[in-house]
N, C-alpha and C positions, 0 to 999 in steps of 0.2 A: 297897758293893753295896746297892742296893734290892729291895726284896718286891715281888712281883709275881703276882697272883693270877690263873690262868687257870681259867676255867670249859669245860669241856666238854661240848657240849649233844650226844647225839648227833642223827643226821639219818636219815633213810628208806633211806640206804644202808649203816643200821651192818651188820656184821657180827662176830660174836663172834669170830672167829680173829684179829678187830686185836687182842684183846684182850693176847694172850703178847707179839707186838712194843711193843707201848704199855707192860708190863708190865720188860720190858727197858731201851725208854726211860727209863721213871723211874728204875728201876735204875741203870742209865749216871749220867745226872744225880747222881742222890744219891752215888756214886762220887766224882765231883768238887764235890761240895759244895756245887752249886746247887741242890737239894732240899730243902724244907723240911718240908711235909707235904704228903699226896695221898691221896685217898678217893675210891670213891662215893657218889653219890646215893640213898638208901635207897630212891628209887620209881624207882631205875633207869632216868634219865630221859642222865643222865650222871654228869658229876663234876667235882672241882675238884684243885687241886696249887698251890704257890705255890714259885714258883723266882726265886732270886738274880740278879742281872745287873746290871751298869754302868748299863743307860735302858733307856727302853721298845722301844727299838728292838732291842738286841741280846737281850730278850727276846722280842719277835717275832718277831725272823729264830731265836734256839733252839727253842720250844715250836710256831714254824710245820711243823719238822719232825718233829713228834710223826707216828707211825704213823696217828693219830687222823684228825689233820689232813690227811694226803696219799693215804689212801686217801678221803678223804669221807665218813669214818664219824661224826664230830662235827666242830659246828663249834667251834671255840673264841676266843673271848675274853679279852685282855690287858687288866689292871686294873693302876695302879702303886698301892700299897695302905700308907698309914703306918696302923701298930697302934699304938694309944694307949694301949691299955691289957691 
């Protein structure tokens, strides 16, 4: 399994009720042990999450179905991310 950092920017259509579904999703994930950590952005702009997966691929087709993501509330971006240290 590789790290995979996603950022979530939100967009002019966020709305805070994605927030419990999004909030769920991570839940789910971290359930199955593709969670690693996930926070906000302290100026509330968005946030980030770094979740487990085979490539970057089946991490995009997982985190593309963030609540985040499918109502248009943020957008997010897949990073495959080696920690050095």
């Amino acid at each position: 399994m590789r790290k995979y950092l996603v950022l979530a920017i939100r967009t002019s259509a966020y709305d805070p009720a994605v927030g419990e579904p999004h909030r769920q999703f991570l839940g789910d994930l971290r359930t199955r042990d593709m969670l690693q950590e996930s926070g906000p952005f302290t100026d509330s702009t968005g946030g980030a999450y770094i979740v487990l997966a085979e490539s970057r691929a089946a991490a995009e087709a997982l985190v593309f179905t963030d609540p985040l993501h499918t109502t248009g509330a943020a957008d997010l971006t897949v990073y495959e991310w080696e920690i050095t240290g």
